[in-house]
C-alpha positions, 0 to 999 in steps of 0.5 A: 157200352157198345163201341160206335159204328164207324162210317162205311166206305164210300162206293167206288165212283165208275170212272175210278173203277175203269181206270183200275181196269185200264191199268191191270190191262195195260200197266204191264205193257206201259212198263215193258216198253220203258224197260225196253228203251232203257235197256236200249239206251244203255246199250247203244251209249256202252262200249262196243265189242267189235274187233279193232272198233275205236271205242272198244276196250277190250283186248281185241278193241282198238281204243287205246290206238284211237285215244293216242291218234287224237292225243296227236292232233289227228281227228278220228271220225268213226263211221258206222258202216260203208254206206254212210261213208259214201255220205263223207267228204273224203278229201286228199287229207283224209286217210279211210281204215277199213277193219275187214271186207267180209260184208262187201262184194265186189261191186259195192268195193269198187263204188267204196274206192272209186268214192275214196280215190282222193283220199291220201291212203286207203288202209285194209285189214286183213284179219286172217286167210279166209278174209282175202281181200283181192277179188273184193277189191281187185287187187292181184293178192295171195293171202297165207296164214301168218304167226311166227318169230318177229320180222323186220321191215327190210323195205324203203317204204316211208311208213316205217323205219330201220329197226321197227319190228313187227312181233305178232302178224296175222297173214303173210300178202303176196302181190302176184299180178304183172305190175306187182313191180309197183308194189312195196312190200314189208315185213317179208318171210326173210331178209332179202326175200325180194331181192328176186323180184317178190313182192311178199309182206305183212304190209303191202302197198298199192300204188293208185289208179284212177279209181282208187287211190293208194291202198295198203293192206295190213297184215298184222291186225292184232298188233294194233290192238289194245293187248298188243300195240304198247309191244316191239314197233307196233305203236309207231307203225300204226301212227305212221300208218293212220296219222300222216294226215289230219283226217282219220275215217274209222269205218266199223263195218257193217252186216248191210254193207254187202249192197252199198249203191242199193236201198236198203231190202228191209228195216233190219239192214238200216238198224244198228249192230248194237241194236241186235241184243234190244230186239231180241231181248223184247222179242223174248219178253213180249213173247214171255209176257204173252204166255203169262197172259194167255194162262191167266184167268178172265173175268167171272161169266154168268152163264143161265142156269138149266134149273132154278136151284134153290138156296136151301138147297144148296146149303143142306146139299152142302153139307150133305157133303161134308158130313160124308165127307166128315170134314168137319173143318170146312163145315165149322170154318163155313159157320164161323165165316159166315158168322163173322160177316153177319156179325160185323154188318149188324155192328156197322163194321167194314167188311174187311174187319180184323179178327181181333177187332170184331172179337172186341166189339162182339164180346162189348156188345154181348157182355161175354168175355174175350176169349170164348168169343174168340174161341166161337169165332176163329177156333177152327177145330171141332173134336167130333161131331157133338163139338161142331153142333156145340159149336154151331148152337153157341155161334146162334146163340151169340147172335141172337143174344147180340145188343149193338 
């Protein structure tokens, strides 16, 4: 008795068939640009890793100082770069800390403390000697480099108290202009080394002028890090030193600083820093998704043919080949596929039918058992040519003698 034929599938409808193209085109773009602004809020929500930042927890990040300021009642405002500091309120309350000058030039300085000259103290890092700050900001300043043995303070200024020491400084500040009387200098090279009249420190402190207002600049940058603030004075100088008053302005410089006053020259000076990985990162996956793209190949073309060649041909040229070829694998295994498909159509199965599923309805159909029509119709070796014309005659005989 012959298994009955199951239904054939029902034809795909066009709309469906368009939305399969649509997506093989476009699902792998839709899919980058989700990766894209994932990857993009994560970065921009994680920790950065700028030197002295208040929200890096690095060794060289200053978050620990920036908890400790908040724990005592002061409100730290982290600003992202100097131009958006000329958007603050800079009140007489308000003490402005400014990291490094190396994105500013003079001119965009002069507009940054002229906007700041209320505020109750602008305090300047200064990381090492090539960041001198004294032309930038027109100051009458030397800068050579620091490190050494632990200094005392030996000065009268209310930023710091008998006994504080600093243990690691970066640069040695000099005031060298006329009116260096006025400036008060700390942490010196040596005990009594002003008593001359020298104005020299790791801290030094600017009086204000109409266009600024008190300024001091901190030699001893990495002693307010995360790795180095819990050692020697360090923690208590930089509370004194950024929390006299009830307002902190954190600004984290950045690169399109050089030009405050000026509108910005492209998109890439209004991004974020942080925003630097995100661009690169799907510049390179655009790229990368762009070569994969190009090397794949396009759909089938029909192209006219010269001459009009005839199946038959085809086939006995076909195997022509093969015989010079003595491939008798490809030949049998021609034979059997074909087999297979003509077989399964004239037993009402579905075109992707499993071998041992056709094997079944064949051999129920023919009366033949299981195995030998296993072996016509997926057995792929042939030891000869007698075998493959075996073969070939017995696959003929199977279908002719087939009953659905």
């Amino acid at each position: 008795m012959s298994a009955p034929a199951p239904e054939a599938p029902a034809p795909t409808p066009p709309a469906a068939r368009r939305g399969r193209r649509l997506l093989r085109r476009w699902g792998p773009w839709a899919v980058l640009l989700l990766a894209a602004t994932v990857l993009a809020s994560l970065l921009t929500s994680t920790p950065s890793g700028e030197p002295l930042g208040p929200d890096n927890p690095g060794r060289e990040g200053a978050r620990a100082l920036a908890r400790v300021l908040q724990d005592q009642g002061v409100d730290v405002r982290v600003v992202p770069g100097t131009r958006a500091l000329l958007e603050e309120q800079v009140g007489p309350g308000a003490t402005v800390l400014l990291p490094h000058t190396a994105y500013l030039s003079p001119e965009a300085a002069a507009e940054l403390t002229a906007h700041t000259r209320e505020a109750r103290r602008l305090v300047v890092v200064v990381p090492d000697a090539d960041a001198a700050p004294g032309e930038t900001l027109g100051l009458d300043v030397d800068v050579e480099p620091g490190g050494g043995p632990p200094l005392q303070a030996d000065c009268t200024d209310p930023l710091v108290r008998d006994g504080d020491r600093l243990g690691r400084w970066d640069v040695m500040l000099e005031a060298t202009g006329a009116d260096r009387g006025t400036v008060t200098a700390c942490y010196p090279p040596g005990l009594g080394h002003g008593a001359g009249g020298a104005r020299a420190g790791a801290l030094l402190t600017f009086p204000a002028t109409a266009d600024r207002p008190p300024t001091t600049l901190v030699g001893f940058g990495t002693a307010l890090t995360n790795a180095h603030v819990t050692e020697e004075a360090h923690a208590a100088l930089a509370l004194r030193l950024l929390g006299d008053g009830p307002e902190l302005l954190w600004v984290v410089p950045q690169p399109g600083d050089a030009e405050v006053g000026a509108a910005p020259a492209g998109l890439w000076d209004v991004l974020p820093r942080n925003l630097t990985a995100v661009v690169v990162l799907l510049g390179a996956a655009v790229l990368a998704l762009a070569l994969v793209q190009g090397r794949r190949l396009g759909p089938v073309v029909t192209e006219p043919l010269p001459a009009v060649v005839h199946a038959a041909e085809t086939t006995r040229n076909r195997g022509r080949l093969y015989r010079e070829g003595r491939d008798r694998g490809h030949a049998l295994a021609a034979l059997q596929d074909e087999a297979r498909r003509r077989l399964a159509a004239r037993l009402g199965l579905p075109a992707p039918v499993a071998p041992d599923d056709l094997v079944r309805a064949v051999a129920d159909a023919a009366g033949r058992p299981p195995d030998e029509v296993r072996r016509l119709l997926t057995d792929p070796s042939a030891a000869d040519d007698t075998a493959l014309v075996t073969t070939a005659r017995e696959l003929r005989s199977l279908e002719e003698g087939l009953h659905p």
